[in-house]
N, C-alpha and C positions, 0 to 999 in steps of 0.2 A: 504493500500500500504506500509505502516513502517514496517509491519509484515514482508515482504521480503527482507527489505535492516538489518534488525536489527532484535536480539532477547532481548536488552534491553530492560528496562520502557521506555514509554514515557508518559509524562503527559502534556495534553496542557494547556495552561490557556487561558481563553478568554480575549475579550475585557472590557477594564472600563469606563465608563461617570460619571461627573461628572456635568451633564444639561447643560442650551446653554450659560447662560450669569453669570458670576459669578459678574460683577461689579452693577447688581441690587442686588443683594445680600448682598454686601456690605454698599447697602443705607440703608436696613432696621435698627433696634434698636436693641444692642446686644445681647439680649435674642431671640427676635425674629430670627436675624440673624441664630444663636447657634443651634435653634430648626426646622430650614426650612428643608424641602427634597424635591428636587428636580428629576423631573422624568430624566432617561438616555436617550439620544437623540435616536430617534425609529432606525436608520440605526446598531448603536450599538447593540441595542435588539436580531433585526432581525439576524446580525450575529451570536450574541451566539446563538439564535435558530438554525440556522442551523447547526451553530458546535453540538449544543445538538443531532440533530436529526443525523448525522454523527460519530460521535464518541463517543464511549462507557463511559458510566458515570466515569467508574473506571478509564480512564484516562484521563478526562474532570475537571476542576474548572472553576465553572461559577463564575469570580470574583463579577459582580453584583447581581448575586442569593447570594451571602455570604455576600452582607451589605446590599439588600435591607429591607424594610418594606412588610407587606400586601399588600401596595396598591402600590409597585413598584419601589417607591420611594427609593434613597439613601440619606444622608445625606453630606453634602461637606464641613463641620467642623469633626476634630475628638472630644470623649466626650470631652479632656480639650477645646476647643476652638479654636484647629488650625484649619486652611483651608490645608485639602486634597492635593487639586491639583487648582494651579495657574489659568493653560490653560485650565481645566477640562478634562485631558490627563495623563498628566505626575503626578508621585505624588510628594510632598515636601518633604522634611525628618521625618516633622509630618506625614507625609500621609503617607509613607512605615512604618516607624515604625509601625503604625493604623492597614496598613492593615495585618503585620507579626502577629500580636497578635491575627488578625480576623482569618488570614488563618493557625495558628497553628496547631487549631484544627481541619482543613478541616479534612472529612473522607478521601480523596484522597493523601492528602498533609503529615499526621499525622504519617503514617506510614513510607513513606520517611523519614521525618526530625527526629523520633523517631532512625532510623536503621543507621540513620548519626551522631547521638548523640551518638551511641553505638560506632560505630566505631572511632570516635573522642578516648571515655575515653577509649574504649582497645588498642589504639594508645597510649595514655597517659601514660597507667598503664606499655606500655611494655617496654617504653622506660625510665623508673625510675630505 
């Protein structure tokens, strides 16, 4: 239906989880803590499934496909040790950061922020 209001890009991003309880998480011992992944709450899943099966990969980012593991799981510390996201929603400023690093290279994403970097420095360069 976008295809008829607009001939722009459009790139959706999905939803993110970050599991159901983060303050059992916080009991465990820091290492342990650091290294837990946690599955994403199934209602979250199920949506990006459906966004997947809805809209075209090329302008789909499944944020949880981009940090899970094998077995589904994401992790809700980044590698230094911050916590992602507070509410298991929102991210913290550790957690956007996290995730700009994870999704730089998205195939979807790469191309945009690539063609935005260009136009930045031919911006820059003309007006020197």
């Amino acid at each position: 239906w976008y295809r008829k209001r607009t001939d722009g890009a459009l790139i959706v991003l999905g939803l993110k989880n970050f599991g159901y309880n983060n303050n059992a998480l916080m009991l465990l011992p820091p290492q342990e803590r650091y290294e837990y992944r946690v599955r994403p709450l199934a209602n979250i899943e199920q949506a990006n499934n459906f966004a997947l099966a809805a809209i075209p990969r090329e302008h789909y980012v499944d944020l949880i496909e981009a940090l899970d593991d094998e077995d589904g799981k994401v992790s809700a510390f980044t590698p230094g040790g911050k916590i992602i996201s507070q509410d298991r929603a929102h991210l913290t400023p550790a957690g956007a950061a996290y995730m700009a690093d994870v999704l730089e290279s998205h195939p979807v994403l790469s191309p945009l922020l690539n063609s935005g970097l260009e136009q930045i420095n031919r911006n820059s360069t003309q007006s020197e």
